[in-house]
DRENLOBA-550010 format. One record per atom (N, C-alpha, C): x, y, z. Coordinates in steps of 0.1 Angstrom, whole numbers, plus 5000, padded with zeros to 4 digits. Each point is the difference from the previous one (the first is absolute). Layout:
BEGIN
XYZ
...
//
This chain:
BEGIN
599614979707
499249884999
500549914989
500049895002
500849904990
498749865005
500549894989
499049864994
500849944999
500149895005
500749884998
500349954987
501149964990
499949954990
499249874997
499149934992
500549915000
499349974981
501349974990
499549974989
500549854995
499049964995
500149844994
500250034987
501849974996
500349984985
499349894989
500150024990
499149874988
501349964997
500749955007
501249894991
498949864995
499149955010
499449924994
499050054984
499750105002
499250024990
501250034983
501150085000
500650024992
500749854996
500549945007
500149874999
499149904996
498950034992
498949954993
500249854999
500549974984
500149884993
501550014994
500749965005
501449984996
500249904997
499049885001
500449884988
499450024993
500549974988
499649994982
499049865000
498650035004
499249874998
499449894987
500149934993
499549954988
499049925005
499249984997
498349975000
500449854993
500449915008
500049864996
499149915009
499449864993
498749945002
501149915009
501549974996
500649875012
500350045006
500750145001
500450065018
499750125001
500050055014
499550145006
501050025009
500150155003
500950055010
498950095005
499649995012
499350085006
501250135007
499050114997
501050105005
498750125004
500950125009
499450105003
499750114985
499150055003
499950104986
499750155013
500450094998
499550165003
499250064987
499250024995
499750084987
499150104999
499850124994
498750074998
499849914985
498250044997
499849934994
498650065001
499249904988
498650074997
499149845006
498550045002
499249865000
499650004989
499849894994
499949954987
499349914995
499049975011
498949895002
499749945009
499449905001
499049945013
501549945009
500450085010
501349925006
501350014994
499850054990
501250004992
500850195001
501050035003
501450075003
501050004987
500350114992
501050014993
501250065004
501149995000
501050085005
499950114990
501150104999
500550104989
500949924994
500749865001
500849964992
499249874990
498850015009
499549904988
499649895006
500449975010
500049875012
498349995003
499349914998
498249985001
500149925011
499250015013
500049935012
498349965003
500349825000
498450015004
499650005014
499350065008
499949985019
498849955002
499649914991
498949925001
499549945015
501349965008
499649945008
500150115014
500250164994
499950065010
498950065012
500450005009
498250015011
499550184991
500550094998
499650074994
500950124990
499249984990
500750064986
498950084991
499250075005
498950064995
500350144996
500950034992
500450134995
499349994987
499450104993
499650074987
500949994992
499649984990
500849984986
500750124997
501449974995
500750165002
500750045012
499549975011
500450035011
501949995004
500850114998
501349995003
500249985016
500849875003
500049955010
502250025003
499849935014
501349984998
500149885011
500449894990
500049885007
501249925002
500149905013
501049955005
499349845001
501049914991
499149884999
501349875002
499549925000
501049844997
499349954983
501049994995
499549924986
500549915000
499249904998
499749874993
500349924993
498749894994
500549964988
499750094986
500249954988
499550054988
498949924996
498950154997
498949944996
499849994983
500350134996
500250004988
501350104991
500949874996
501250064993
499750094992
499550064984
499150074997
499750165003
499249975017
499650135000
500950035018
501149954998
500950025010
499250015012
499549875006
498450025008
500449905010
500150055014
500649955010
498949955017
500249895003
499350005011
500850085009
499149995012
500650175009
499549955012
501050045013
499650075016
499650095001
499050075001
500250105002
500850045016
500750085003
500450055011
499750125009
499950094991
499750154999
499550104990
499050065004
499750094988
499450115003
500450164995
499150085003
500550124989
498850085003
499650074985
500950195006
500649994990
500750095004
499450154995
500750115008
499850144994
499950014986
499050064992
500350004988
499050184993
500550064991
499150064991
500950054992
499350084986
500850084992
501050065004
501050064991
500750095004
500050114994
500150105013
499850164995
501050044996
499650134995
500850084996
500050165008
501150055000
499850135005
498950114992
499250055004
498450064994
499249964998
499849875001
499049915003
499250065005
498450034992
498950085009
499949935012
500050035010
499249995011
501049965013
501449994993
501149915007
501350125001
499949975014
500950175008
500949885003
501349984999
501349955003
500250045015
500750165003
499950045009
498849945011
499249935000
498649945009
500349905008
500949934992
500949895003
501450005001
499750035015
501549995002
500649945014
499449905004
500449945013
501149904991
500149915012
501249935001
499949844991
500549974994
500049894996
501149904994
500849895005
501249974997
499749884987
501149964996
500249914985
501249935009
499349875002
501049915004
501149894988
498749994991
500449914992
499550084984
500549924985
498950024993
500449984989
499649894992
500249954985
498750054986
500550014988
499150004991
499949894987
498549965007
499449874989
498950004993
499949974988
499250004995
499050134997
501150095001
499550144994
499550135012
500249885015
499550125012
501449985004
500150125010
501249995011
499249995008
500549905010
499549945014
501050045008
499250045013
500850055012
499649915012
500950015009
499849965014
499750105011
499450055003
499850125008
499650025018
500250085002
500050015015
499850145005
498449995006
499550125007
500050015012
499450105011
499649985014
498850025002
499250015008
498749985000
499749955019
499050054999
499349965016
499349884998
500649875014
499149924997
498550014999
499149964996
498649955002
499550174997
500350094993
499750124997
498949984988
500049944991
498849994989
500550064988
501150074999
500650104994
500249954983
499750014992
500649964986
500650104998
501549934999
501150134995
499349994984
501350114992
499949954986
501450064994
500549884990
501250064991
499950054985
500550034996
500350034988
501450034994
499849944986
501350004993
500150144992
501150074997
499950134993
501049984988
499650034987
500549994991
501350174998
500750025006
500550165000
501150004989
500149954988
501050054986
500849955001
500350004984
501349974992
501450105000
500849965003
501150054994
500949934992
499750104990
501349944991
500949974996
500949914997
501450005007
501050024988
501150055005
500950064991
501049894994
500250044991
501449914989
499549875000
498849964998
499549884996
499949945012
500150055016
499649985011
498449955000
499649905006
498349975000
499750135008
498649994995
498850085010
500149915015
499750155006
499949965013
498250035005
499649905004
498750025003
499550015016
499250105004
500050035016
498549975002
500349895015
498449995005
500150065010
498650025008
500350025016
498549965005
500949875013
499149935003
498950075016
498950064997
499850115015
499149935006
499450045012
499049985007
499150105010
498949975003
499250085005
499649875011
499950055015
500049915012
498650035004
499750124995
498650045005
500050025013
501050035009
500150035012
500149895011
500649904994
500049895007
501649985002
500950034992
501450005003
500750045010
501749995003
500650005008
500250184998
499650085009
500550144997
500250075020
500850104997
500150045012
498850055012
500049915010
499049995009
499049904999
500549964989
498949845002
500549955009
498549895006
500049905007
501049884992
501149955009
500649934990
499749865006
499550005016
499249865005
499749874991
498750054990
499949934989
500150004988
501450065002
499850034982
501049844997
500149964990
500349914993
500549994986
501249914996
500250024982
499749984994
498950004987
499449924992
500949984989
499849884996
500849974985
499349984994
500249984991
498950004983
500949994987
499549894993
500350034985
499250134990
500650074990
499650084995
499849944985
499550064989
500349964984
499250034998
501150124986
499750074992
499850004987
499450024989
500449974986
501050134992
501049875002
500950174992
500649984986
499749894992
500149964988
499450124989
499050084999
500950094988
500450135005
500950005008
501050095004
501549934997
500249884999
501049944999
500449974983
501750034997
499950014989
500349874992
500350034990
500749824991
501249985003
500650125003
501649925005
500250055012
501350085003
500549985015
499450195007
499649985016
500250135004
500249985013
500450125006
500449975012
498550075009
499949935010
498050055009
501050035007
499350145007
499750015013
499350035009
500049955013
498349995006
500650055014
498950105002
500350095017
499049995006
500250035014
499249945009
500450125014
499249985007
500250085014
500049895012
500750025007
499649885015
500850105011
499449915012
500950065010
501650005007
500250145007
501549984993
500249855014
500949925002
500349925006
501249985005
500749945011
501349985009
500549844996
498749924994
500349864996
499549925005
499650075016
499349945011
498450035003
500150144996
498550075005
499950094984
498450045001
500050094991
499650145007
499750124995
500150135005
498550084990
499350085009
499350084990
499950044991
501650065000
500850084992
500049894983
499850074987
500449934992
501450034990
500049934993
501350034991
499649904982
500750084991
499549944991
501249894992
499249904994
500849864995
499950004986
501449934996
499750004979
500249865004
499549934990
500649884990
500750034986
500949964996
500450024988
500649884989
499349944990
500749884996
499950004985
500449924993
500050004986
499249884996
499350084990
498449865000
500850004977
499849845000
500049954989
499049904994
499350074989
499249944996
500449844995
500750004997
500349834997
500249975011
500650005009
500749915012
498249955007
499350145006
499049995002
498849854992
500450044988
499249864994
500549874999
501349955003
500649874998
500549925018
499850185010
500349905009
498949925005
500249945016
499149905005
499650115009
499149955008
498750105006
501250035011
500349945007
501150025015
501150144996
499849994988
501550144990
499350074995
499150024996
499150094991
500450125002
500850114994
500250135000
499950045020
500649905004
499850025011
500450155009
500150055008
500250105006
500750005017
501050005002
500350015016
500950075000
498850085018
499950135007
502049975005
500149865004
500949965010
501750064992
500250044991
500949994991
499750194995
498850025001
499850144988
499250125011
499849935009
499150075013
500750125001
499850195001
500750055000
499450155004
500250055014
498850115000
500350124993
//
C-alpha cells in the first residue's frame, strides 16, 4: 500500500525579508514579509525581528493580544520611524501549532504514545522559538485533532572545547487518523502546518550544535509507505549570528542540505 507524494516546500516562507528596509517618510519599497510574530494590539503584528505591521485595513484581524501568529503580508508605507511601525497587506495568516516543551518524565507525558509519523520540511529559529514547517496525513473531513509535541531529550557535552550538543524530538500522536497499514487511503490527504516552540532557555550564550529527530514515512520520492524510518537534522546554532541576522537568515535550518535518515 503506498500515498502519493505531494509536499509543498517554504522557499517562500524562508525567503522572508531579504531587503534591509529603513522606515523613510520620502520613499517606500513595498516588499513581501514571511514572519512569525506576536499580536501586539488592535491590528497591529510584530515580527521576531522587530518589524510592527499595521492591517488596519484588513477584512479580518481579530486575534488576542499575545496571540503567536505566522503571517504573510505586503508592506507599505512607514508609519512611524520610531517604533519601526509599518502599514501592511495582509495576505496570509494562521496560527500555528504551539505549546511548552517537554521533557522526558514529564508527569503525565509517555513519549513512547507518540509515535506516528510526522515530517520537517522546513525550520528556522526566531525570536527564542524554533518554528517548523510540518506535514501530517490525516483523513479528509474525519474531525480528527491530531496533536504534536516538542521533546526536550539532553545535553551532551562536548569534548576539547567542542559545543554542547543539544537533542529535540519532534513526535506526534494522529489519534488514529494517520496513514498506517490498511487504511483507507481514498481520503486520506497531507496536511501542512506551521509549528512554534519556545526554546530560548535551553539555548546557550554562545555556540551549540541542536539536534532535532523526527519519524516519517519511509518514501521512494514519489509515494510514501506505511512503513516508517527515522530522520535527524543537525546544524550549528550561534547565539550572535542568530541575533544580528534578518528574519529570512535567522539561525535558519535546511532539511535540503542536512536531511539525513
Amino acid at each position: 500500500m503506498r500515498f502519493n507524494l505531494t509536499l509543498k516546500t517554504m522557499a517562500a516562507v524562508i525567503v522572508s525579508s531579504m531587503i534591509a528596509v529603513s522606515c523613510s517618510k520620502t520613499s517606500s519599497v513595498p516588499y513581501v514579509d514571511s514572519s512569525m510574530g506576536f499580536v501586539t494590539g488592535d491590528n497591529l503584528f510584530t515580527t521576531d525581528a522587530g518589524m510592527t505591521y499595521d492591517f488596519t485595513t484588513a477584512e479580518q484581524f481579530d486575534y488576542e493580544f499575545g496571540t503567536r501568529l505566522f503571517v504573510s503580508c505586503e508592506v507599505g508605507d512607514c508609519i512611524d520611524p520610531a517604533k519601526n511601525l509599518f502599514s501592511a497587506n495582509l495576505v496570509n495568516c494562521s496560527v500555528p501549532v504551539t505549546g511548552t516543551i517537554v521533557r522526558e518524565g514529564t508527569s503525565g507525558f509517555d513519549k513512547s504514545e507518540w509515535k506516528d509519523p510526522i515530517s520537517v520540511n522546513n525550520a528556522w529559529i526566531s525570536g527564542g522559538y524554533i518554528n517548523l514547517y510540518c506535514s501530517w496525513t490525516g483523513h479528509k473531513g474525519s474531525g480528527v485533532v491530531q496533536r504534536s509535541a516538542f521533546v526536550f531529550d539532553g545535553t551532551s557535552t562536548g569534548i576539547d572545547n567542542a559545543p554542547d550538543t543539544l537533542t529535540f524530538s519532534l513526535v506526534h500522536d494522529s489519534e488514529g487518523d494517520g496513514f498506517s497499514s490498511g487504511s483507507d487511503v481514498a481520503n486520506l490527504v497531507m496536511i501542512n502546518k506551521m509549528a512554534t516552540f519556545p526554546v530560548q532557555e535551553f539555548l546557550p550564550s554562545g555556540n551549540a550544535v541542536m539536534r532535532l529527530l523526527w519519524t516519517w514515512h519511509r518514501s521512494d520520492g514519489h509515494y510514501i509507505y506505511p512503513e516508517t524510518e527515522n530522520h535527524s537534522m543537525i546544524y550549528d546554532y550561534s547565539a550572535a549570528a542568530a541575533a544580528s541576522a534578518e528574519p529570512s537568515t535567522k539561525a535558519m535550518i535546511s532539511p535540503f542540505t542536512t536531511l539525513a535518515p
